[in-house]
NUDREN-866775 format. One record per residue: residue in one letter; x, y, z of N, C-alpha, C in turn. Coordinates in steps of 0.001 Angstrom, whole numbers, padded with zeros to 6 digits, always signed. Example, Ala and Ser with C-alpha at 12.3 -4.5 7.8 and 13.67 -1.06 7.14 Angstrom:
2
A+013190-005690+007800+012300-004500+007800+013200-003300+007800S+012850-002250+007080+013670-001060+007140+012900+000030+007870
END
This chain:
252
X+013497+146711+063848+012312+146098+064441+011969+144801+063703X+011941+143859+064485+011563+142647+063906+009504+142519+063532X+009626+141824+062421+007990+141362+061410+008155+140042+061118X+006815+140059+061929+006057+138764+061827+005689+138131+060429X+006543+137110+059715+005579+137084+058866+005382+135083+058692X+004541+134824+058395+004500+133430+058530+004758+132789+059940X+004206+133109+060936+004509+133000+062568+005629+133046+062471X+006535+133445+061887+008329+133827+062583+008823+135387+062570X+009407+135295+063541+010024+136876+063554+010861+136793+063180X+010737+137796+061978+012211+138109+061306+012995+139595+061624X+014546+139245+061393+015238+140590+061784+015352+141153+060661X+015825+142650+060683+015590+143493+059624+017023+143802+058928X+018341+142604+059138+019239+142331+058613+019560+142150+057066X+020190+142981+056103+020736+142501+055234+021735+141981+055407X+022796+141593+054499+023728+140423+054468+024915+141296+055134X+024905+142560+054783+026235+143055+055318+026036+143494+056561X+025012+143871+057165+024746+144389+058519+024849+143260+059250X+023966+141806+058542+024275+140903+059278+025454+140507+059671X+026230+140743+058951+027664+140023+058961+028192+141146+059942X+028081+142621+059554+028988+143374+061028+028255+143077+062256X+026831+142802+062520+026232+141948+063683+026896+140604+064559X+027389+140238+063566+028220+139123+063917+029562+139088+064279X+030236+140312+063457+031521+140636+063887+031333+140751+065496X+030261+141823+065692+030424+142939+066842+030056+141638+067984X+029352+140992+067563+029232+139647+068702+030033+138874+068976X+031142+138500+068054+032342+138069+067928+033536+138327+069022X+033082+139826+068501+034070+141017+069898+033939+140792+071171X+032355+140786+071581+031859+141048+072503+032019+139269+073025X+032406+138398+072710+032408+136858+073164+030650+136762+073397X+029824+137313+072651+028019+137718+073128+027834+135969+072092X+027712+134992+072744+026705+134108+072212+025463+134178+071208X+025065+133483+070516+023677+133216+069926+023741+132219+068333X+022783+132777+067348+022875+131696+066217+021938+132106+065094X+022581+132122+064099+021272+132213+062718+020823+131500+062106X+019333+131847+061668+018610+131060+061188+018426+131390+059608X+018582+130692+058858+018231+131568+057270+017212+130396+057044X+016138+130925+057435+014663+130540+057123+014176+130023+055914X+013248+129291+055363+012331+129222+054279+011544+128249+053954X+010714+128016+053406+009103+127537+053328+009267+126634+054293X+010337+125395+054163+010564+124441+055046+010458+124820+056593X+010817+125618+056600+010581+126127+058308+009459+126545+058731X+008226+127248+058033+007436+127888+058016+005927+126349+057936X+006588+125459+057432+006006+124338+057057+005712+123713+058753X+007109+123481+058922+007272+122641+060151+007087+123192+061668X+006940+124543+061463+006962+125086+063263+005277+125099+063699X+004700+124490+063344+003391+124132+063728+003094+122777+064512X+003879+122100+064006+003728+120840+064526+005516+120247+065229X+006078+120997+065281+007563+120658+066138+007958+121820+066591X+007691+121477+067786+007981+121694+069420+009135+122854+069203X+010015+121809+068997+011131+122358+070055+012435+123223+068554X+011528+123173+066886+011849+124031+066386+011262+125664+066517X+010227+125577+066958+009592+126822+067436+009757+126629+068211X+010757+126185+069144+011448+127016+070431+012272+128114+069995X+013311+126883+069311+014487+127060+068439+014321+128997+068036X+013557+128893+067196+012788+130314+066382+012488+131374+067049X+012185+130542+068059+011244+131949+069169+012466+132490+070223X+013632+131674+070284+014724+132058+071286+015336+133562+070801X+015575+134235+072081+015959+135981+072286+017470+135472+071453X+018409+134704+071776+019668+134700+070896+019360+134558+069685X+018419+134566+069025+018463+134103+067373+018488+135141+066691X+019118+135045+065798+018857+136408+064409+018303+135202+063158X+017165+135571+062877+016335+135138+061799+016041+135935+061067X+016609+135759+059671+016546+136281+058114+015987+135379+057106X+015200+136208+056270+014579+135162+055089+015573+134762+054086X+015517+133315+053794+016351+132885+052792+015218+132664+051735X+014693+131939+051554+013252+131722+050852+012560+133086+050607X+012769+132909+048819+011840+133949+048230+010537+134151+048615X+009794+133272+048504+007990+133075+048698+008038+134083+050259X+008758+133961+051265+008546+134470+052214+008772+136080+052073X+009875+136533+050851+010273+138346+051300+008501+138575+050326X+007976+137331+048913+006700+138111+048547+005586+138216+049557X+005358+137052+050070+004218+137232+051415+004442+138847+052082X+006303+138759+052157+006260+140209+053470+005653+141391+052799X+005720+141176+051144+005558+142219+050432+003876+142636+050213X+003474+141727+049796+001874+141615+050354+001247+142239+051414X+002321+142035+052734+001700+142609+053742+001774+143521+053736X+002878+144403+053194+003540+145707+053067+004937+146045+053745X+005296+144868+053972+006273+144490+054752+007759+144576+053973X+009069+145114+054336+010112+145105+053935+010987+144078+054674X+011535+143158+053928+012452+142022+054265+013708+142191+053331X+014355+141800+053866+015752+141713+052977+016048+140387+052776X+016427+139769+051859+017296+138722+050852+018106+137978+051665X+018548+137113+052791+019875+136775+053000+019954+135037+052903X+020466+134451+051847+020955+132886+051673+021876+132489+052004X+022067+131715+053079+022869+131083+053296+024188+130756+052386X+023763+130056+051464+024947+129880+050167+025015+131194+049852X+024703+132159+049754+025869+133800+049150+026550+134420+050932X+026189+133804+052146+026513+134133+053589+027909+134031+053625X+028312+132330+053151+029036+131761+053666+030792+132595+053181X+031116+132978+052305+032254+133440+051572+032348+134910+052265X+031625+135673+052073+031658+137009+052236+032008+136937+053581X+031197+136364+055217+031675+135895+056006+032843+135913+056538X+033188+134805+055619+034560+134119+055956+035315+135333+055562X+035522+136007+054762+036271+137121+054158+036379+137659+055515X+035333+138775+055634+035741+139244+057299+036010+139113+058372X+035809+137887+058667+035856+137023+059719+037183+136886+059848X+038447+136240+058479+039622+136464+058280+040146+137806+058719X+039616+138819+058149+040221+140136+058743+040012+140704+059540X+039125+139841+060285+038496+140720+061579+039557+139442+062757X+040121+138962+061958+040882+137619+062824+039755+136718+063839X+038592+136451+063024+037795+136062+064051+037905+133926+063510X+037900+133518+064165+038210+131991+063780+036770+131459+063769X+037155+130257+062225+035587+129660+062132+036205+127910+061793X+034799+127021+062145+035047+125958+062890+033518+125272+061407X+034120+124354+061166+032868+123818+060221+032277+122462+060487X+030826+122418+061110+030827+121372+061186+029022+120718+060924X+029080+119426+060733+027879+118921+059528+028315+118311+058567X+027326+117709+057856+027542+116838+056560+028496+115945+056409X+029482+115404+055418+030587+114887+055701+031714+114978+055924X+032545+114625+056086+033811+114928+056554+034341+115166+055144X+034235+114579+054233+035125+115256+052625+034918+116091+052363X+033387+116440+052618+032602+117446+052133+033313+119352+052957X+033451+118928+054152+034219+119980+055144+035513+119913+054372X+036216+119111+054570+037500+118979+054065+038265+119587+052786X+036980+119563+051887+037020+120860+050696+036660+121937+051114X+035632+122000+051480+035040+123553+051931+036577+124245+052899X+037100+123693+053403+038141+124188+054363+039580+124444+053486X+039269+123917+052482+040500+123759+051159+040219+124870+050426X+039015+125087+049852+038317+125966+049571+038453+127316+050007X+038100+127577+051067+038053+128884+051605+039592+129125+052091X+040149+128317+052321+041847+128706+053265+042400+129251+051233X+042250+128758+050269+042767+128914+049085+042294+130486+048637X+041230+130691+048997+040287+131824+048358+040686+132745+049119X+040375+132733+050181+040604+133757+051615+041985+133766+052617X+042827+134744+052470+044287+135052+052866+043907+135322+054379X+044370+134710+055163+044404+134938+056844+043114+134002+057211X+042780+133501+056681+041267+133023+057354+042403+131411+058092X+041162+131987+059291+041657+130841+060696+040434+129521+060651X+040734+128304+060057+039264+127120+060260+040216+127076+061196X+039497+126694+062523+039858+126176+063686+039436+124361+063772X+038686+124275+062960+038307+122712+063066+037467+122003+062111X+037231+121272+062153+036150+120862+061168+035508+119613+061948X+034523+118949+061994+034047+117608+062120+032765+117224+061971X+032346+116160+061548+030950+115737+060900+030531+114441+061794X+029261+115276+062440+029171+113713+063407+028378+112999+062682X+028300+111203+063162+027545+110282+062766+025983+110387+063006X+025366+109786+061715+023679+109920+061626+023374+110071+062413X+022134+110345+063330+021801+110489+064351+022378+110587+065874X+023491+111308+065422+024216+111743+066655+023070+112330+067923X+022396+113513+067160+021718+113707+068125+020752+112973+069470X+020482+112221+068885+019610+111075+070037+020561+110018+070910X+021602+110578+070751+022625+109725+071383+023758+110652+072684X+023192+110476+073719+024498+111531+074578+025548+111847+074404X+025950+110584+074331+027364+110555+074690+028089+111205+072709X+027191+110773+071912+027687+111468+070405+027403+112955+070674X+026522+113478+071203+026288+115269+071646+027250+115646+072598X+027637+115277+073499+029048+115708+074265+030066+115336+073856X+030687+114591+072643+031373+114542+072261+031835+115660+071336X+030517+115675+070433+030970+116974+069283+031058+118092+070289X+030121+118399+071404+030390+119884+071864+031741+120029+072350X+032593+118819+073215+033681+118634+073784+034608+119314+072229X+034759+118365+070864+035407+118961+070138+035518+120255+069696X+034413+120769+069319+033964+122547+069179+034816+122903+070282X+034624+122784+071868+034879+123291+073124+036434+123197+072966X+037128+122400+072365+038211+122497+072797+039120+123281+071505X+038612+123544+070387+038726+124082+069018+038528+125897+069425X+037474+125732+070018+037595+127385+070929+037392+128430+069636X+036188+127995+068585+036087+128650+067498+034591+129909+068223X+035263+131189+067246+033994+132251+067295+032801+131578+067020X+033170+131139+065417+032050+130749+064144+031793+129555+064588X+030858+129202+064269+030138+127675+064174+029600+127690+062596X+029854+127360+061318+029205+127394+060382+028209+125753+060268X+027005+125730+060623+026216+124996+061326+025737+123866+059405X+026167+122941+059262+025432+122072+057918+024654+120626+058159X+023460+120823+059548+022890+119434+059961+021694+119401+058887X+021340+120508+058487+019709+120007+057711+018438+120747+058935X+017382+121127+058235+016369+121401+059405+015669+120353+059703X+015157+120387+061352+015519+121408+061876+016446+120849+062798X+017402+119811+062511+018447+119699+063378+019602+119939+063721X+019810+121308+062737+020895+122627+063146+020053+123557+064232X+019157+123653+063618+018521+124982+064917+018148+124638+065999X+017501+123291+065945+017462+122953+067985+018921+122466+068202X+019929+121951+067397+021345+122108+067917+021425+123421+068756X+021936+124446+067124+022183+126050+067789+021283+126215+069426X+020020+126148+069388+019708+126595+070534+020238+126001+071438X+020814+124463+071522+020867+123990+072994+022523+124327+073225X+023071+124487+072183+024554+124311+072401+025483+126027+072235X+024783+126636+071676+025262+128324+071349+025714+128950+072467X+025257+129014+073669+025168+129623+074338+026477+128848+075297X+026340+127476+075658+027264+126666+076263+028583+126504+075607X+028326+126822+074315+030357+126603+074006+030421+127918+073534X+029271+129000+074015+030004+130784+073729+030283+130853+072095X+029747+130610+071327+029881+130388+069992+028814+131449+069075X+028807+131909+067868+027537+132048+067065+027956+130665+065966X+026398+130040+066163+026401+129262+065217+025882+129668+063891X+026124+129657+062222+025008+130014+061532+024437+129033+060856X+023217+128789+060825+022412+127628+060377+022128+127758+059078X+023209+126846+058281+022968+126879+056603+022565+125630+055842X+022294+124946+056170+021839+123771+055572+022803+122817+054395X+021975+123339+053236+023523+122543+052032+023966+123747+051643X+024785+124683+052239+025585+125675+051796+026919+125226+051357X+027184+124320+052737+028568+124002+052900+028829+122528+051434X+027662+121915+050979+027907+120883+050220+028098+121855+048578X+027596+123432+048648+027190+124032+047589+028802+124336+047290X+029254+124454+048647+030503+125558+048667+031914+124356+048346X+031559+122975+048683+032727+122027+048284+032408+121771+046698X+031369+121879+046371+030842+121491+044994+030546+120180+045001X+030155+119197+046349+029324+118381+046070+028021+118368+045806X+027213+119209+045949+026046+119421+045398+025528+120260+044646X+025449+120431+043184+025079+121611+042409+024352+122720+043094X+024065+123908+043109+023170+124685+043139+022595+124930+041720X+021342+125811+042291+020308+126174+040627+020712+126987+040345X+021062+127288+039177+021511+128261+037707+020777+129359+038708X+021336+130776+038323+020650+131785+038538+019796+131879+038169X+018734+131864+036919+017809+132255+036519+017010+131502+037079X+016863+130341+037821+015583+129770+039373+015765+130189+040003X+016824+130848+040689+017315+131893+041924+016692+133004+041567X+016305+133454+040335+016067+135314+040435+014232+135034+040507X+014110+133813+039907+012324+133569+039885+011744+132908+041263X+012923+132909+042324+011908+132255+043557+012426+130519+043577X+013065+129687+042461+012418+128662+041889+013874+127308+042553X+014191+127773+043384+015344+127238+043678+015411+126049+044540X+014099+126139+045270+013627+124603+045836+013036+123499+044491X+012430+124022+043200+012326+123283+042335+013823+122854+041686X+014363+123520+041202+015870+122754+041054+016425+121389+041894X+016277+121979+043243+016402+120744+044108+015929+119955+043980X+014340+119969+043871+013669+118601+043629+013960+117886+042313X+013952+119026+041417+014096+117844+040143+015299+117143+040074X+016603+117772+040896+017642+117055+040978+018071+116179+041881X+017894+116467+042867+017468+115425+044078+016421+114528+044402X+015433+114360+043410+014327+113666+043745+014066+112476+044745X+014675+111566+045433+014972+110666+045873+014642+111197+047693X+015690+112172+047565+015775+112807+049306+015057+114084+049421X+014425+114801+048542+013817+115849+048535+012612+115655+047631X+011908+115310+047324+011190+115351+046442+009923+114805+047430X+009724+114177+048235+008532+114399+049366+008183+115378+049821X+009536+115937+050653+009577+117001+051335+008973+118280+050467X+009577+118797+049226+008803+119758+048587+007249+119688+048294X+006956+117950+047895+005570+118027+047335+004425+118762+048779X+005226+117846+050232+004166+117813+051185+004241+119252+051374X+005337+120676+051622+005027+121609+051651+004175+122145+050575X+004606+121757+049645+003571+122736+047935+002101+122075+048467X+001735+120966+049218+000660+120770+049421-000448+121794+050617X+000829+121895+051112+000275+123188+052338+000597+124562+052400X+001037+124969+050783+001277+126312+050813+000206+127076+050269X-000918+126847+049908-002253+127217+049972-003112+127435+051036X-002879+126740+052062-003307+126703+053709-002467+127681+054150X-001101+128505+054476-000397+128482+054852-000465+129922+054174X-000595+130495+052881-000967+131610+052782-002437+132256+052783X-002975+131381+052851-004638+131626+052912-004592+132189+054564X-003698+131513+055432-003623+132110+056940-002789+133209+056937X-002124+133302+056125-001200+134487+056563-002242+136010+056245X-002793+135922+054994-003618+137198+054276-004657+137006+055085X-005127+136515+055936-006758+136138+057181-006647+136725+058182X-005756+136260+058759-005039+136788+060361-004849+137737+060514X-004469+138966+059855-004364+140099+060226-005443+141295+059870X-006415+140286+059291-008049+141241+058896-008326+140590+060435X-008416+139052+060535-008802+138578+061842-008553+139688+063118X-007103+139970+063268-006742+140705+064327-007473+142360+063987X-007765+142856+062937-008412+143831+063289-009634+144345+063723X-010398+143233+062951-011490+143022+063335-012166+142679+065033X-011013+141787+065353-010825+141845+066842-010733+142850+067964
END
């Protein structure tokens, strides 16, 4: 049963159920796309449209990646499970290889794929990349760059979509395109830059404290370091509504 928490419905997926979820959709040629959620998303579906479409669509499986969100669930009394994108991506691919299911990488840069695909074909025995490609900046606002990449996917004829645009322009991707090239996409953000080793990830010990968007900022400051402050600015608003709303609704 999916819980509401932070206006998103989340599924009650851990990493391995998720992943035989995906097999069994795999099987079934059953379309759809994941979301691995966190503050950033929870930030932005108030004021963009067509990412809370994205969120609210029946094909989505949405899991918390973001700590702050499994403590909120916990607060409520709520049980969430753990699933990050960067620990998704390997384990995945592992079964996916033995389940002979083919995966297709695409986002970020083209070097950046180009390892990740070096990467995983080295690590993982039988694994099928069916493709790789990284479209240009703002592909999206451009037609003829959106029928192009779907044409490539389409003709690559991959299960997987391992999705690396950034939010939220993997997830209104996934929604418009999942269903039309018969694909699951999964929406990971910098997994795939984590997984070539162009972009550090945080030491475990910010990972076990929640603290893993601060790593980012202090290391990225330049391209992330807005983005965190303006959420930390509204995560006081943002849980002050979450612990309200549901005295609100009873009281109602």
């Amino acid at each position: 049963m999916r819980a509401n928490v932070f206006g998103i419905d989340f599924d009650p997926f851990d990493q391995s159920t998720l992943i035989d979820e995906l097999m069994k959709r795999a099987r079934e040629e059953t379309s759809g796309y994941v979301v691995t959620a966190n503050l950033q998303h929870v930030s932005r579906i108030r004021h963009d449209a067509k990412l809370r479409l994205a969120l609210a669509d029946a094909t989505a499986i949405i899991v918390p990646d973001g700590r702050p969100l499994l403590w909120m669930a916990r607060l409520r009394g709520i049980t969430l499970r753990h699933v990050t994108g960067a620990d998704l991506v390997v384990p995945l691919c592992r079964v996916a290889a033995r389940e002979q299911v083919s995966v297709f990488l695409f986002g970020t840069t083209f070097e950046t794929l180009a390892e990740c695909g070096r990467r995983l074909s080295s690590s993982i025995e039988g694994i099928n990349i069916a493709g790789i490609y990284s479209p240009p900046f703002g592909f999206e606002r451009n037609a003829d760059e959106c029928a192009l990449a779907a044409d490539i996917i389409r003709e690559a004829a991959p299960a997987i979509v391992l999705l690396a645009l950034g939010v939220p322009k993997q997830e209104i991707w996934a929604q418009q395109y999942a269903t039309q090239l018969k694909i699951q996409a999964i929406c990971l953000g910098g997994s795939l830059d984590f997984l070539a080793g162009a972009q550090r990830r945080a030491p475990p010990v910010f990972r076990r404290i929640g603290c893993e968007w601060l790593w980012r900022m202090i290391t990225e400051p330049r391209r992330l370091g807005m983005r965190y402050l303006m959420i930390l600015c509204r995560l006081p608003f943002l849980v002050t509504r979450e612990l309200v709303a549901p005295v609100r609704r009873r009281e109602g």
